[in-house]
C-alpha positions in Angstrom: 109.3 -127.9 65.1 106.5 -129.5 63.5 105.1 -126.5 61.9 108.7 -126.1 60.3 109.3 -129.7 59.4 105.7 -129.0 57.5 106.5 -125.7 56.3 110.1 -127.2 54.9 108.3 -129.9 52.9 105.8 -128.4 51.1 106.5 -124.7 51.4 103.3 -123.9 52.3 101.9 -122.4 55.9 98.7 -123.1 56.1 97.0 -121.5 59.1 97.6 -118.3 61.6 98.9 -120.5 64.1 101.2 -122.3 61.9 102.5 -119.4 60.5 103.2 -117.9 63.9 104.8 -121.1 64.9 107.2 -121.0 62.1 108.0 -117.3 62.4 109.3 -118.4 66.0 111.1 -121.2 64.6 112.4 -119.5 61.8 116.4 -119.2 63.3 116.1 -123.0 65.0 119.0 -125.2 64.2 119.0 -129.0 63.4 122.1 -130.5 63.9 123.9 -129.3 60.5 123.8 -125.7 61.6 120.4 -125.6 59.4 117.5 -123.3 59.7 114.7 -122.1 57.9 116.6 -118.9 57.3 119.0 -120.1 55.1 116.5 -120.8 52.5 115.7 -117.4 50.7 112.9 -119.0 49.3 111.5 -120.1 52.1 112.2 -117.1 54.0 110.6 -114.6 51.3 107.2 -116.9 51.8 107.1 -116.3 55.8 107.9 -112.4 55.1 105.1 -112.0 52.4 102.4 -113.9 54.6 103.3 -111.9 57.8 102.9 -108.6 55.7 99.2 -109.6 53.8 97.7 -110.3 57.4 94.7 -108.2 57.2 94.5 -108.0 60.8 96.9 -105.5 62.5 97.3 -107.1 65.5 98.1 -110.5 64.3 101.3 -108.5 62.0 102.3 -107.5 65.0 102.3 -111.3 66.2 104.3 -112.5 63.6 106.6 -109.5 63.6 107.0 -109.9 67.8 107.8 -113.7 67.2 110.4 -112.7 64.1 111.9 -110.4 66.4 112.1 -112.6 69.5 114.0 -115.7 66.6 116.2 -112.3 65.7 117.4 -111.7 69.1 117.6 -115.2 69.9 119.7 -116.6 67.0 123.3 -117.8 67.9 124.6 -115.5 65.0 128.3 -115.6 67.4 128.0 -119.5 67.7 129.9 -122.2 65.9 126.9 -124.4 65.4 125.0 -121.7 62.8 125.9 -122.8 59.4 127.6 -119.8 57.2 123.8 -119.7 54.8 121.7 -119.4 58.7 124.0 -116.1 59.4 123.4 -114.7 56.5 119.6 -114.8 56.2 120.0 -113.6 60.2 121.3 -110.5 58.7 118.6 -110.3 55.7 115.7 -110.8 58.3 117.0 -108.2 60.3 116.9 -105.4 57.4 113.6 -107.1 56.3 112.6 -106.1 60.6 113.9 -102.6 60.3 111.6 -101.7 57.0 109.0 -103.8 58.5 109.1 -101.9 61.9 108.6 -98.6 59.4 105.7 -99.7 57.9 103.6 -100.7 61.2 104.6 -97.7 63.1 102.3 -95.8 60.3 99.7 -97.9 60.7 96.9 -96.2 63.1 95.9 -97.7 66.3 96.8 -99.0 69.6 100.7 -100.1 69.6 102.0 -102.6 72.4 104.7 -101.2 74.9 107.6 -103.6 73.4 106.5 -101.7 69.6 107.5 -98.2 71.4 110.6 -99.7 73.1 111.9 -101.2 70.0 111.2 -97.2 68.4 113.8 -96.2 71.7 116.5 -98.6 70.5 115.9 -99.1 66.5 119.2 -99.3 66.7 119.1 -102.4 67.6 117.9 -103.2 64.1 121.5 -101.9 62.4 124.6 -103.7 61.8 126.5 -101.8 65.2 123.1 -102.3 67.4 124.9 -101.4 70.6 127.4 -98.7 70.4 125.6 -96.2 71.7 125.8 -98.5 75.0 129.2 -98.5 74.8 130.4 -95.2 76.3 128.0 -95.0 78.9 129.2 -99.3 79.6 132.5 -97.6 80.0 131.5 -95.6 82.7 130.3 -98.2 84.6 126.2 -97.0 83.8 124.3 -100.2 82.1 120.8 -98.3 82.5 120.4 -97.7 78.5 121.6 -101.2 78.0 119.2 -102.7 80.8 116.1 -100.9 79.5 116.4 -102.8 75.8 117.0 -106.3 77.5 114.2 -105.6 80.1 111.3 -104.1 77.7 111.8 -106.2 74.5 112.3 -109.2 76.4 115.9 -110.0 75.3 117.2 -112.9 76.5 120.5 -113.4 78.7 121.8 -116.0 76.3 121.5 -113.2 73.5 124.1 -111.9 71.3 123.4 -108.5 72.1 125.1 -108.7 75.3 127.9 -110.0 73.4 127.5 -106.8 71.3 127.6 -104.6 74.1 130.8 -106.0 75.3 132.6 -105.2 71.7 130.8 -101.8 72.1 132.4 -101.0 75.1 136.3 -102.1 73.5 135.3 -99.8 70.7 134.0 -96.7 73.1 137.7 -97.0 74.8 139.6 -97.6 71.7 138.2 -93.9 71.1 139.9 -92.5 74.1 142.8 -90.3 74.0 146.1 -92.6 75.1 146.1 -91.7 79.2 142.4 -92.8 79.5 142.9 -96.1 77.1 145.3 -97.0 79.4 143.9 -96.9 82.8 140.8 -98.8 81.7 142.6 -101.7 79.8 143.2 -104.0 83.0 139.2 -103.7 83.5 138.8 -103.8 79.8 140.6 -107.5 79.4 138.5 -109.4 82.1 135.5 -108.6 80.5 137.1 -109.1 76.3 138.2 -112.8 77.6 134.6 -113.8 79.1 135.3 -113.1 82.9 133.0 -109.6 83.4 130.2 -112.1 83.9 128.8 -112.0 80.1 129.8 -115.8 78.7 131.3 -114.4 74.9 131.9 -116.9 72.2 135.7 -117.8 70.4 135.3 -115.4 68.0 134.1 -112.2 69.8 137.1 -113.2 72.0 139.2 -112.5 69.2 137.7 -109.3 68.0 137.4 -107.5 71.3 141.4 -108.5 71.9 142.2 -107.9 68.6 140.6 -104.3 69.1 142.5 -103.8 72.1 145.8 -104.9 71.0 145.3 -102.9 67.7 144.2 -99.8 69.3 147.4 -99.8 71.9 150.1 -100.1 69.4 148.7 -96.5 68.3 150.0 -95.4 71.7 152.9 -92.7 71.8 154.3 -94.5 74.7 153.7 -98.7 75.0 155.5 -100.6 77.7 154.9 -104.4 77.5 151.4 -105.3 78.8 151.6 -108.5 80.2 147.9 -109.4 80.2 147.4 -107.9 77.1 150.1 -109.9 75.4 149.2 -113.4 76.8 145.0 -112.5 76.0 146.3 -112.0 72.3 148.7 -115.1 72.2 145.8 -117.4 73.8 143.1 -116.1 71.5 144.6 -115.0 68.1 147.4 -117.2 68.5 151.3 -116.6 68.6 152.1 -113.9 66.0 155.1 -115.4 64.4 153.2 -119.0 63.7 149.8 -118.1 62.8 150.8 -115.0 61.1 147.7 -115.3 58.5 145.1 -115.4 61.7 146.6 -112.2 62.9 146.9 -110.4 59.5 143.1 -111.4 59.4 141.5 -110.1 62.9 144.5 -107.4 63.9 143.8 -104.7 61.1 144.5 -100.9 61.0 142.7 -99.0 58.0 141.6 -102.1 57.2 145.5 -103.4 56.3 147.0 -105.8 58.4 148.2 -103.8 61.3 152.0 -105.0 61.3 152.8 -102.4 64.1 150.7 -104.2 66.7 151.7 -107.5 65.9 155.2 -107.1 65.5 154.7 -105.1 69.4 153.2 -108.8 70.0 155.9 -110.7 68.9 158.5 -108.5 70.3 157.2 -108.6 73.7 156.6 -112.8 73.3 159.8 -113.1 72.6 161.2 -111.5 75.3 159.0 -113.4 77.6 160.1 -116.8 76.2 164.0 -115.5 76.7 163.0 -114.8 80.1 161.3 -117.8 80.6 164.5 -120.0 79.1 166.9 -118.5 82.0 164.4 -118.1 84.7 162.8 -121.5 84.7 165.1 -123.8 83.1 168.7 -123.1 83.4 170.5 -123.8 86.9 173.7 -121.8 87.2 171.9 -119.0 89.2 174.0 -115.6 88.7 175.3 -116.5 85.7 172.0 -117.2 84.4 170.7 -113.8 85.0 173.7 -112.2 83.2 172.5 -114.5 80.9 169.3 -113.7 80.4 170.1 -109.3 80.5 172.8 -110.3 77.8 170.4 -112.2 75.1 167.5 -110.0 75.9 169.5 -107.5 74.0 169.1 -109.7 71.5 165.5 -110.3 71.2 164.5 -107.4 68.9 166.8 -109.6 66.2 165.6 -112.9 66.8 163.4 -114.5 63.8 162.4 -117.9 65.1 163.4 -119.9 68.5 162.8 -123.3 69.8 163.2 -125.3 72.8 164.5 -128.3 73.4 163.0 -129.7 76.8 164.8 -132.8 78.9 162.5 -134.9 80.8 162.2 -132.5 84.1 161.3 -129.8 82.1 158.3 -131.8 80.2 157.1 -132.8 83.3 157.4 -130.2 86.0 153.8 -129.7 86.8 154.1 -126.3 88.3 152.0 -123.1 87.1 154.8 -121.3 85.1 156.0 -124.7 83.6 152.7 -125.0 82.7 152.5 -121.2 81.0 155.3 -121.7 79.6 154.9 -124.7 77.7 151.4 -122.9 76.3 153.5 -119.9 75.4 156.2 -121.9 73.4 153.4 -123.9 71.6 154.6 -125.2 68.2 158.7 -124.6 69.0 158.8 -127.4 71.5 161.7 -130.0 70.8 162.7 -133.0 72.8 166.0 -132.9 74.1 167.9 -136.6 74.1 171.4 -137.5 74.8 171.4 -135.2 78.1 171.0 -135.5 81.6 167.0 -135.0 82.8 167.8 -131.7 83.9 169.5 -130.4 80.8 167.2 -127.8 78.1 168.8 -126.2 75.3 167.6 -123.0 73.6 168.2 -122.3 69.8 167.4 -119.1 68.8 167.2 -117.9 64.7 169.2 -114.5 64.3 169.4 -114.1 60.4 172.1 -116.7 58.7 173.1 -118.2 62.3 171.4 -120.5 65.1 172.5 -119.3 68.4 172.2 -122.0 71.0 173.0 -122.1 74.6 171.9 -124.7 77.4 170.5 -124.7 80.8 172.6 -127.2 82.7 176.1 -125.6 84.2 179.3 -125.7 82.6 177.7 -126.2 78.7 179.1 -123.4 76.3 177.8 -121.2 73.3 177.6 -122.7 70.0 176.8 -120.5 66.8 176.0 -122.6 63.5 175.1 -121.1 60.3 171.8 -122.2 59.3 173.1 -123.7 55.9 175.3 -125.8 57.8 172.5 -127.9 60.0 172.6 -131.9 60.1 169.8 -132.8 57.8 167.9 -134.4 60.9 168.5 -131.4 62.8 167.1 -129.2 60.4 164.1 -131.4 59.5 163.5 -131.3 63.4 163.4 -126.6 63.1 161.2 -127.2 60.5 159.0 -130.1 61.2 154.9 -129.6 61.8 154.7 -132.7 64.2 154.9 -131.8 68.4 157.6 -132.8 70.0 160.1 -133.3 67.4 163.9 -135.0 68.8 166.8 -133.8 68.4 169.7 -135.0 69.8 172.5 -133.1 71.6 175.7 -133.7 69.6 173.5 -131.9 66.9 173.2 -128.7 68.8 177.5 -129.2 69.9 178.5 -130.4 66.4 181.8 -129.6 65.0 180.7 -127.6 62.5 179.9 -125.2 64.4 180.9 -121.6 63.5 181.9 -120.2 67.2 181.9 -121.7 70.3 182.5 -119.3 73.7 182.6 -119.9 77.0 180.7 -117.6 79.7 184.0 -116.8 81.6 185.4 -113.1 82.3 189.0 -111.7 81.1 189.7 -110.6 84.6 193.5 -109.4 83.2 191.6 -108.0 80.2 189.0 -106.1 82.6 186.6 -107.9 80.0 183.2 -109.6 80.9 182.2 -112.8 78.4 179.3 -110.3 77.6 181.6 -108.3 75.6 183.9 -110.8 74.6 180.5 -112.8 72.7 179.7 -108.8 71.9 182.9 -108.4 69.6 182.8 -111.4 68.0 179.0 -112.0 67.4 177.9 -108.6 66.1 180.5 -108.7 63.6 179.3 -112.4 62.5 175.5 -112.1 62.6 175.8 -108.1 61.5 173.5 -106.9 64.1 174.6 -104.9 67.0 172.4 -104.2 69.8 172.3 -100.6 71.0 173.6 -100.9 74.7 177.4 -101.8 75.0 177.2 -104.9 77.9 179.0 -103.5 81.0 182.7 -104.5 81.9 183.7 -107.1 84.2 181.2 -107.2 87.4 184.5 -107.7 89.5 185.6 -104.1 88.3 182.1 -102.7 88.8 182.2 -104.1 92.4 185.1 -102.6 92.9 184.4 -99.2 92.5 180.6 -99.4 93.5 181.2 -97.6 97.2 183.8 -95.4 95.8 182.9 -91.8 94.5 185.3 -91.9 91.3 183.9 -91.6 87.5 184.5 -94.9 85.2 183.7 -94.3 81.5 184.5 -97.5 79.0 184.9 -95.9 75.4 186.4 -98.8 74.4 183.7 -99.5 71.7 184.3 -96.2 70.6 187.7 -96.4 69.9 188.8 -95.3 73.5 190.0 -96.6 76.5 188.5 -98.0 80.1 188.9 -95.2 82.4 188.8 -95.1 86.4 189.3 -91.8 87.5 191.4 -92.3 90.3 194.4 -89.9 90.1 195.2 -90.8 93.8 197.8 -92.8 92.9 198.6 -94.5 96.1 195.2 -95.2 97.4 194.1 -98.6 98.1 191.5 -98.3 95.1 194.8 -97.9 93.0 196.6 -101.2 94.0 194.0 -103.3 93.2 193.6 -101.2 89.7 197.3 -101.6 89.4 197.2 -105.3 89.9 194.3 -106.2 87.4 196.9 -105.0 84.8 195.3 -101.0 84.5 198.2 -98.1 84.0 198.0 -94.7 85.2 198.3 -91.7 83.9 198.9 -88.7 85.7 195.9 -86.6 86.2 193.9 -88.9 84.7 193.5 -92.0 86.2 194.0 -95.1 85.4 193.3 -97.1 81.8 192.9 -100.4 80.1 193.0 -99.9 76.1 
């Protein structure tokens, strides 16, 4: 460090030894993220003195110790100003032509010369991948030989290199093969194959896996895969600009992958809602199948917590709280057990609640309480909102989760009729008819077919007209027709 402080001030290296000193130094940082390698100038003067060396052997000195600063530099790191990484990258195409010119030189060449000639590659801007397929297969013997004979370090960002070479070897397989390495594949891309990664290699190797699986024919919801790409690039609908940076297809912002993201977040969060913090048990799970329905049309939600819920300390409290990062509300004028969920469907804020006997309320967005809109669209954490907000009269439905038993119509179908012709979306599946009716007929062999939505009827076909199956039809206000069955229009 002397020897650079030296060099730094005057410009001038004025011996062998100070010159080889500096050439080791050359990537050090001082606590600004500043090395000698961020000075072109400076940089130019160690290259021209290494390459006038008359001697051969003392070239090859200060072209070892360049190499060992080269593979030593924290070029991944957060500490390495933005000038340091860039002269990393011009000493390492000033190494590759430098490596050139030695090799022609005549005489005897040290064993870590001819191992570098093995893996020159090492010298290129992808100075792993042809690790990466044999990584895959579970065979590090290429990698091992370049750490082992040029004396690479375990701190290195080569082995950081070989990790993203190995996401980019399976990001090459056909779809089947992707698949079945991706659980080992996502261990390793979030720093737990026992290779510490930095932040942003995180990023890239997830980024390359999420990227690479939206290509699939056939993509079910990863759960791993989804919360490594929430954690690490961030949640797709509030950091859109990081994803449209790191998740790119053809060098576009891949849109496919993250809207795969987002779709599968939001179900998760929906989930999350009526699993964890509503209390009305069966209901809730109706609940929960009903408004998943829903999620493919859902813009935006939120979540307004009571105290229980802020405080649970339990693991999937604790997940979920990460995963809703940034759409948390406080919940006030409530009981402690009481959470309220808004989600955004296009014009209208649908909001239902987690304690028992609360209704539905639908709002059009344009019609919010000032405070209650400044609250959706506040930056600060833990924004209040109160509950008469989210219950106020001008409201543009309210609906109550109760069955038409006489109408042989479940509240999913009732909300069904009236919401999809409010919001204008309509969700593909038709929710099924009262579960009374479907327990009814579940140990009975006989066909029932609602075309209802279609214009039809509800049909049981029963034609057994004084069976026991037919009373009960009978007295939950269904008529019969002859040959038929019976039929609720």
């Amino acid at each position: 460090m002397v020897a650079i402080t030296d060099f730094r001030r005057s410009g001038r290296i004025d011996s062998f030894r100070d010159l080889k000193y500096v050439c080791l130094g050359i990537g050090a940082l001082d606590g600004k993220g500043w090395s000698v390698l961020a000075d072109e100038t400076l940089r130019g003067t160690i290259a021209r003195t290494a390459e006038r060396q008359s001697l051969g052997h003392r070239r090859l000195r200060c072209f070892q110790a360049l190499l060992s600063a080269y593979f030593s530099f924290p070029v991944h790191g957060k500490d390495a100003s933005p000038e340091s990484a860039t002269g990393w990258r011009g000493l390492r195409g000033w190494l590759r032509t430098e490596r050139e010119r030695l090799a022609k030189l005549p005489g005897f060449k040290p064993p870590w010369f001819e191992a570098l000639g093995r893996h020159v590659e090492m010298l290129t801007a992808q100075p792993c991948e042809k690790f990466g397929a044999d990584l895959l297969r579970g065979d590090p013997s290429g990698l091992n030989d370049a750490l082992d004979s040029l004396s690479i370090p375990q701190t290195s960002w080569v082995l950081e290199e070989a990790v993203l070479a190995q996401m980019r070897a399976a990001s090459a397989l056909h779809d089947g093969p992707f698949k079945s390495t991706l659980p080992d594949l996502l261990p390793i891309a979030m720093g737990h194959g026992g290779v510490s990664i930095g932040e942003g290699l995180k990023v890239r190797c997830v980024a390359l896996l999420v990227s690479r699986y939206a290509l699939c024919a056939d993509r079910p919801e990863q759960p791993a895969l989804r919360d490594a790409a929430t954690s690490t690039i961030g949640n797709p609908w509030l950091r859109r600009v990081n994803w449209d940076a790191w998740v790119r297809s053809d060098n576009e912002p891949d849109d496919v992958a993250r809207e795969m993201v987002f779709g599968w977040l939001k179900g998760r969060l929906i989930t999350d809602f009526f699993e964890l913090l509503t209390v009305d048990g069966a209901t809730d799970r109706r609940r929960l199948a009903y408004w998943l329905r829903f999620a493919p049309f859902v813009d935006d939600m939120w979540f307004a917590l009571g105290t229980s819920a802020w405080q649970r300390p339990g693991a999937q409290f604790v997940e979920f709280r990460e995963r809703a990062k940034g759409r948390l509300l406080n919940l006030g004028g409530t009981t402690a057990d009481n959470n309220a969920f808004v989600m955004c469907i296009g014009a209208y804020l649908a909001v239902e609640f987690g304690a028992s006997g609360n209704a539905f309320y639908l709002f059009r967005r344009d019609a919010l309480s000032p405070s209650l809109s400044k609250a959706l669209t506040s930056d600060r954490a833990r924004e209040g909102v109160h509950i008469s907000e989210l219950k106020a009269d001008v409201n543009e439905d309210t609906m109550r989760h109760r069955d038409s038993l006489g109408a042989l119509k479940s509240w999913e179908q009732k909300f069904d009729d009236r919401l999809t012709r409010l919001i204008g979306k309509k969700p593909q599946e038709r929710p099924a008819c009262v579960p009374d009716l479907e327990a009814l007929v579940s140990d009975v062999a006989v066909d029932v077919a609602d075309l209802r939505d279609a214009g039809g009827a509800l049909w049981v076909r029963e034609t057994d007209r004084g069976s026991h199956l037919s009373r009960k039809l009978q007295a939950m206000g269904m008529m019969f027709r002859p040959g038929r069955g019976w039929f609720k229009e």
